[in-house]
N, C-alpha and C positions, 0 to 999 in steps of 0.2 A: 240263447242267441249270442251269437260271439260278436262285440262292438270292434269295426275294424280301425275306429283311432283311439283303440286303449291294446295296442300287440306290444307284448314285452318280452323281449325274448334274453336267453340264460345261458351259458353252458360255465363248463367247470373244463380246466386245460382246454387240449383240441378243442372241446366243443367251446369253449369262452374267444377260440379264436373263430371256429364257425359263428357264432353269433354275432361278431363284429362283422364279420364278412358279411353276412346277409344280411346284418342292418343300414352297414353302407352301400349297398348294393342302388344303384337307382332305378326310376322304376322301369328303366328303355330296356333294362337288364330281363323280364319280363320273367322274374321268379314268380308273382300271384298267377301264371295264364293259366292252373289247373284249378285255380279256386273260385269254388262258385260265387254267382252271385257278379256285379257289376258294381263293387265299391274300390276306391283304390286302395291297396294296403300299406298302410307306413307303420313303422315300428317306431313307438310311440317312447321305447327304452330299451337299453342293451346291460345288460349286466354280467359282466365278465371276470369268471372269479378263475386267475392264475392262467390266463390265455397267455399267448407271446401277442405281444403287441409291434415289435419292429423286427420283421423276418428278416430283412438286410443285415444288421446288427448279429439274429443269430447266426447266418450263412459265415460272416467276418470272423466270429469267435472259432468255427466248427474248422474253416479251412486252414486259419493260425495254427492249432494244436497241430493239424496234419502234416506239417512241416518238422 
């Protein structure tokens, strides 16, 4: 049986920044609506190994070079 306030979700790059994403996500965002059952789902932890954390930041680096 999966407890839904113990969800801990992972990724590694991309996915380290997918799992921030969907942990910040609130729940109006309505990522649980395929999942059974009638509990609400919060992600209890995020762990994110080597995601990009400030996309603005990398956008500012990328377009400098291009100059």
């Amino acid at each position: 049986m999966i407890d839904p306030s113990r969800i801990v979700i992972t990724g590694h790059s991309a996915g380290g920044h997918l799992s921030l994403t969907t942990g910040m996500l609130p729940v109006s965002a309505g990522l649980d609506r395929r999942c059974p059952g009638n509990d609400e789902l919060k992600v209890a932890a995020i762990l994110n190994w080597m995601g990009i954390t400030d996309v603005l930041d990398l956008q500012s680096s990328l377009w400098c070079r291009s100059l």
